[in-house]
C-alpha positions as CSV (number, residue, x, y, z in Angstrom):
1,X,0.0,0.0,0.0
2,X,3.2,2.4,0.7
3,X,4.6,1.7,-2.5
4,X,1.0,2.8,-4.2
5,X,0.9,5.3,-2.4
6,X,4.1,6.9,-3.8
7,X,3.1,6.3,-6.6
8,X,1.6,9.9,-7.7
9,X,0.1,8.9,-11.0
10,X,-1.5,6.1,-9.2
11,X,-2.8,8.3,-6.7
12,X,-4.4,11.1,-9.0
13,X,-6.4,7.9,-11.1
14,X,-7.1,6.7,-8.3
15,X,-8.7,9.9,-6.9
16,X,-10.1,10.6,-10.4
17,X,-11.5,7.1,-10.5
18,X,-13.7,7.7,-7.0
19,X,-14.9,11.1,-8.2
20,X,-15.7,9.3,-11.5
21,X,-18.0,6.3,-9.2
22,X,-19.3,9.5,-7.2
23,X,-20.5,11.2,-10.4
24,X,-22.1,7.8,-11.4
25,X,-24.1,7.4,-7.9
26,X,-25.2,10.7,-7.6
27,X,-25.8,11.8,-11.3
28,X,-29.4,11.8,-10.7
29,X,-28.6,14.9,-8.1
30,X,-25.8,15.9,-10.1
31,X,-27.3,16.6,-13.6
32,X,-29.6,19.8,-14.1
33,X,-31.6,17.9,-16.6
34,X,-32.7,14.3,-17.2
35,X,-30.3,13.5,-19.7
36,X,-33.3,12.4,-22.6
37,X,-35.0,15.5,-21.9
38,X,-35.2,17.6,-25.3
39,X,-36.3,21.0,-26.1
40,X,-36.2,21.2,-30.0
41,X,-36.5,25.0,-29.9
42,X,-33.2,24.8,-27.2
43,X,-31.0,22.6,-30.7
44,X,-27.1,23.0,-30.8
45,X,-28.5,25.9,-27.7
46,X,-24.8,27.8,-26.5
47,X,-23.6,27.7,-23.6
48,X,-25.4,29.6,-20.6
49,X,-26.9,29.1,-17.2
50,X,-29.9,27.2,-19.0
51,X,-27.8,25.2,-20.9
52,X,-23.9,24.8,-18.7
53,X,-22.4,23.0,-21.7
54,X,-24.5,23.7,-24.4
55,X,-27.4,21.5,-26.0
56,X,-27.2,18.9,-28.5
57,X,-29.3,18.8,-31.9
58,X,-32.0,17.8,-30.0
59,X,-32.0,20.3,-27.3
60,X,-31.0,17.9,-24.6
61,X,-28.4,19.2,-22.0
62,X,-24.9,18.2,-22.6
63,X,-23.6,18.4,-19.3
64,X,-26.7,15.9,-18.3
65,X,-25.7,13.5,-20.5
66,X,-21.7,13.5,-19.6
67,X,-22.8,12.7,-16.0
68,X,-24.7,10.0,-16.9
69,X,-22.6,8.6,-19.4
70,X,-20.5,8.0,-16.9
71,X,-22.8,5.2,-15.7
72,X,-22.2,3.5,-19.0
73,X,-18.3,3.9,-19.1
74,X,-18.0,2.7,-15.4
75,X,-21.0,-0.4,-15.9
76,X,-18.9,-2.1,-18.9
77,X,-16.0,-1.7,-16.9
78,X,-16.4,-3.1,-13.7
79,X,-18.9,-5.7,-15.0
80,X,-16.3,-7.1,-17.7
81,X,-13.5,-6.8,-15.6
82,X,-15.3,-9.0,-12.9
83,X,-16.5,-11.8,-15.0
84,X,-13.0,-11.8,-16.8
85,X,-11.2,-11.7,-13.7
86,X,-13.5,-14.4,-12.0
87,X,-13.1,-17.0,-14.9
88,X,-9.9,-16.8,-16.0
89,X,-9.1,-17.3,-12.5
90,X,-11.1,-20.1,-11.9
91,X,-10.1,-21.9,-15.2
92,X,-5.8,-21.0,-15.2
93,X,-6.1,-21.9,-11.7
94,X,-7.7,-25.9,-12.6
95,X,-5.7,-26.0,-15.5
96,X,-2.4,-25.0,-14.3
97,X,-3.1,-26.9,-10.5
98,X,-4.0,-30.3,-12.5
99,X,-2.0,-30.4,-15.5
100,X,-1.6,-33.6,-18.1
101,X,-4.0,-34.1,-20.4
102,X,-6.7,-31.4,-18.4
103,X,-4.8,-28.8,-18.8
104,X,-3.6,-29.8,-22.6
105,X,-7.6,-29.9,-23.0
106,X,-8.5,-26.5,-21.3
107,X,-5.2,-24.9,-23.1
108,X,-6.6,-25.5,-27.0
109,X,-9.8,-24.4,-25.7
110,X,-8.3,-21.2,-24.9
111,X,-5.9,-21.2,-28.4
112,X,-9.0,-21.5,-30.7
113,X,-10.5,-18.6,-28.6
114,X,-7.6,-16.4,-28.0
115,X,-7.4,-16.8,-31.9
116,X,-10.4,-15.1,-33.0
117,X,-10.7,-11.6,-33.2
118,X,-12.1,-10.3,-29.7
119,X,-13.9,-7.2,-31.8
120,X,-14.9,-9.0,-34.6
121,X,-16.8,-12.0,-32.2
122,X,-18.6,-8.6,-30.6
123,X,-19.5,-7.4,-33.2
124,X,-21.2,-10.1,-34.9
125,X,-22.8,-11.1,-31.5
126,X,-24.2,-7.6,-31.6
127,X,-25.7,-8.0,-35.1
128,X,-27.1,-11.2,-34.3
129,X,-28.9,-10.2,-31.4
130,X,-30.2,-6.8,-32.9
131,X,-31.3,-8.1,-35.7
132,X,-33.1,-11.0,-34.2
133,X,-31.4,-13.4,-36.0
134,X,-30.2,-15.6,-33.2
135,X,-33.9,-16.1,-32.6
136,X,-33.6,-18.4,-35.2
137,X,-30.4,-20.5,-33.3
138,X,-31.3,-20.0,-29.9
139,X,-34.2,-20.9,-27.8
140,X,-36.8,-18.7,-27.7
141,X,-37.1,-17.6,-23.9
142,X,-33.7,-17.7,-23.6
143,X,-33.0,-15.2,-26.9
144,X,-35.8,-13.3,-25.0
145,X,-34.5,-13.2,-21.7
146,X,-31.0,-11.9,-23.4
147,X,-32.8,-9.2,-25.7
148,X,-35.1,-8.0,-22.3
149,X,-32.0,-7.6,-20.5
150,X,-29.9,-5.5,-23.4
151,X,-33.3,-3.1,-24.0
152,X,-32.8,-2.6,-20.3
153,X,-29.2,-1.7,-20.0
154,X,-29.8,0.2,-22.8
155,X,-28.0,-1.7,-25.9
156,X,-24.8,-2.4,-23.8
157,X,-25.8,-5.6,-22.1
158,X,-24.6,-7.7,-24.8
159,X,-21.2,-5.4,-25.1
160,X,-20.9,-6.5,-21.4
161,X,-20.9,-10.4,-22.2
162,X,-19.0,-10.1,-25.1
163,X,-15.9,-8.1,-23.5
164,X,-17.0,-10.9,-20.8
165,X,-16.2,-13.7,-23.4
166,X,-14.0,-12.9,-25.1
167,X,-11.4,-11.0,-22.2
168,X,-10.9,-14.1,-20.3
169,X,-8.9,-16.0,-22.2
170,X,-6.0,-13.7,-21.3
171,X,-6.5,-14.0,-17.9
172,X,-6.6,-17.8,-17.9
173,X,-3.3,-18.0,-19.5
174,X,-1.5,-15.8,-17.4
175,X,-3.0,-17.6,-14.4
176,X,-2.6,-20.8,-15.6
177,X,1.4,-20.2,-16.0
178,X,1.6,-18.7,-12.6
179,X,-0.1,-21.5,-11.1
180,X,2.2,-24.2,-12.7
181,X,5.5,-22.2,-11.6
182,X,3.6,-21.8,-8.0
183,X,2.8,-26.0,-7.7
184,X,6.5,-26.5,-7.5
185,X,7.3,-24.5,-4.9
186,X,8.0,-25.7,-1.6
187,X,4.9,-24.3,0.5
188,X,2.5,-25.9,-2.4
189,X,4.5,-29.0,-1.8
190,X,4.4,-29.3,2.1
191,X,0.7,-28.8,1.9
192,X,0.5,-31.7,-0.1
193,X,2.7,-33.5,1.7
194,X,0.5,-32.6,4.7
195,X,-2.2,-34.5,2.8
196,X,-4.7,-31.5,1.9
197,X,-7.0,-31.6,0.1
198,X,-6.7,-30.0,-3.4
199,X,-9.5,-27.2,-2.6
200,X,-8.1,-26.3,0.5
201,X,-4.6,-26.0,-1.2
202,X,-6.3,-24.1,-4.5
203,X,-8.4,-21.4,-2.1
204,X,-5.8,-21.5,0.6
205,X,-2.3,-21.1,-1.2
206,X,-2.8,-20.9,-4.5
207,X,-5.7,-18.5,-5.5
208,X,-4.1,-15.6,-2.8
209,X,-0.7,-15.6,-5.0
210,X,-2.0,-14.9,-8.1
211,X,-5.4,-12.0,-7.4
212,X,-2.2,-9.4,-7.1
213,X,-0.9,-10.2,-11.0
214,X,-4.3,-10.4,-12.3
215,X,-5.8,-7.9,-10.6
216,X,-3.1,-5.3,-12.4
217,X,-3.3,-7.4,-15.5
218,X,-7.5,-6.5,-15.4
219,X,-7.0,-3.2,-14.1
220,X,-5.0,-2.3,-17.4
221,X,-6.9,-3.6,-19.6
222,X,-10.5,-2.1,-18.1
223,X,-9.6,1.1,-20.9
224,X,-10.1,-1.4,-23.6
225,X,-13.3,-2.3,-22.8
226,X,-14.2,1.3,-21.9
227,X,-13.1,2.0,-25.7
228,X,-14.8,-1.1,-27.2
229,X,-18.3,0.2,-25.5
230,X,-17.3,3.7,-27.4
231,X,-16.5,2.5,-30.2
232,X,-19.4,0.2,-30.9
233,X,-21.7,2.6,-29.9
234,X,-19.8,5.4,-32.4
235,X,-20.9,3.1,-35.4
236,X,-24.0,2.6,-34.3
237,X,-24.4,-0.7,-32.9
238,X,-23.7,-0.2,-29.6
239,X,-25.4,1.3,-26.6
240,X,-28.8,2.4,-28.3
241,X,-30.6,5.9,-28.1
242,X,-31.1,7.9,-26.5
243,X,-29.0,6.0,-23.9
244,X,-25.9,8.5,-22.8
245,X,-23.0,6.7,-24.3
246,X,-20.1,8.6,-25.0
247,X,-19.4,7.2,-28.2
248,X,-23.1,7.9,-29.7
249,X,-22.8,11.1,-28.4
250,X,-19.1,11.4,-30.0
251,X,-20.6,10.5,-33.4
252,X,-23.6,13.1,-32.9
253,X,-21.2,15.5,-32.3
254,X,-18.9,14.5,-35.0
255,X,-21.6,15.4,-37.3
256,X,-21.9,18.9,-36.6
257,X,-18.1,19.1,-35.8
258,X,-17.5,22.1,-38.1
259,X,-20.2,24.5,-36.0
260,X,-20.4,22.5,-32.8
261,X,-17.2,21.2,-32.1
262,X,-17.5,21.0,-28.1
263,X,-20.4,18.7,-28.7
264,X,-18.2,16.0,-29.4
265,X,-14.8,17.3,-27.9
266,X,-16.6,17.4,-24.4
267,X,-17.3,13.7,-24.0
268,X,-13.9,12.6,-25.9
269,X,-12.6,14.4,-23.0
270,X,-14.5,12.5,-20.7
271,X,-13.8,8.9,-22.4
272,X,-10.1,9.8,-22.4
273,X,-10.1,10.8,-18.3
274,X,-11.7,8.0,-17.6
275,X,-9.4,5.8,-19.6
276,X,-6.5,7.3,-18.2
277,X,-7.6,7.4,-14.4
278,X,-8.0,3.2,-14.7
279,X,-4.6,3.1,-16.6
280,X,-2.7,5.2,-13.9
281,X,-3.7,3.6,-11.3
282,X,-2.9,0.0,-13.3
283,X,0.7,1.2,-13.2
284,X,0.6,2.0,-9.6
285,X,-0.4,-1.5,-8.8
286,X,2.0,-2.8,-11.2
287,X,4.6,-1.3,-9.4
288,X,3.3,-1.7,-5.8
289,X,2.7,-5.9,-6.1
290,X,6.0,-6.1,-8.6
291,X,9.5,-7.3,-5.9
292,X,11.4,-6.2,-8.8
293,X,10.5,-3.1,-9.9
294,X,12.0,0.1,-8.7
């Protein structure tokens, strides 16, 4: 914790980062408007008291919408950094604790996956689902359930278990190779020795060594799946209007760019703070759980 805390880029994400979750919590106190709240006579409005960051082409307050986007930015990231984090632990942890043919098994699993393109398998799971053409593959409640849940959460539901899917596969691998170094060592081998049982010695000894590594190793790579969410949402098949994405409201302000240009420079600024407050704070706890670094 002293070593994190010396750490001054750590320390301003991390401060950043809790303003960011307080902005999330409170936006509905926070914003002066509800952020889907037009006034068409108020479109591409200046700034003013009315109006603290302008209005969009719709006449719905900008500032509004930042705060809530936040919501969105901070949802797809702490959702998709838990699921990765929980089952690429889980699955290095079996495959690297059991080896031989199990973990030969569980390895090509991951090759085949870590092999296609992490965007590409989003994005098609994105048009399937919005189109409501995996209707047709998968069982009707169930292709119900999914499509209730992503109307929801606004469109990024199924952005969430895509990142989900696809993200984990990194995780297992480096688990998996920490957890094979780890079985040889001599406190994994006394415990054994001891005769106990392998869940005692995975919970007990194993899984405590490796949450440092991986929890830096899904801390860094939360900004990619803040900028996949963007993205997505940019071209359109993303979070879905008039949900307060930063990317949609990045391409609605790219459109007007020439005569509007805060409209989209004012949530770029936003996506890149938030980006950088999670990969500041990444470093910090790189350095802070590394022996070796300086």
């Amino acid at each position: 914790m002293r070593r994190l805390l010396r750490h001054r880029a750590a320390v301003a994400g991390g401060i950043l980062l809790i303003l960011l979750i307080l902005i999330a919590i409170f936006a509905p106190w926070l914003a002066p408007k509800p952020f889907d709240e037009g006034d068409l006579l108020a479109n591409y409005a200046p700034p003013s008291a009315k109006f603290p960051m302008g209005a969009d082409f719709l006449g719905r307050d900008l500032l509004s919408r930042l705060i809530y986007g936040t919501r969105i930015s901070l949802t797809v990231a702490f959702l998709g950094a838990f699921f990765a984090f929980m089952v690429g632990l889980i699955y290095g942890v079996i495959a690297g604790y059991y080896g031989g043919r199990l973990d030969s098994l569980m390895m090509r699993i991951v090759d085949v996956l870590y092999a296609f393109p992490s965007l590409l398998f989003i994005i098609l799971l994105m048009i399937t689902f919005k189109t409501g053409f995996g209707g047709t593959v998968i069982h009707g409640w169930l292709f119900q359930l999914i499509t209730n849940l992503d109307s929801r959460m606004g469109g990024v539901f199924l952005i969430i278990v895509g990142i989900s899917v696809t993200s984990w596969v990194g995780m297992a691998r480096l688990t998996r190779g920490m957890a094979l170094a780890l079985q040889k060592s001599d406190f994994i081998q006394s415990a054994v020795a001891l005769g106990a049982k392998d869940s005692r010695i995975i919970f007990r000894h194993l899984v405590p060594s490796l949450v440092g590594p991986l929890l830096v190793r899904v801390t860094l790579a939360i900004p990619g799946f803040i900028a996949t969410e963007a993205f997505l949402s940019f071209i359109g098949i993303g979070a879905t209007p008039p949900t307060p994405s930063w990317g949609i409201m990045i391409a609605e302000g790219f459109k007007a760019m020439r005569s509007h240009p805060h409209l989209a420079i004012y949530p770029g600024i936003a996506l890149a703070m938030v980006m950088l407050a999670f990969n500041f704070l990444g470093d910090g706890l790189r350095d802070a759980l590394d022996p070796h670094s300086k």
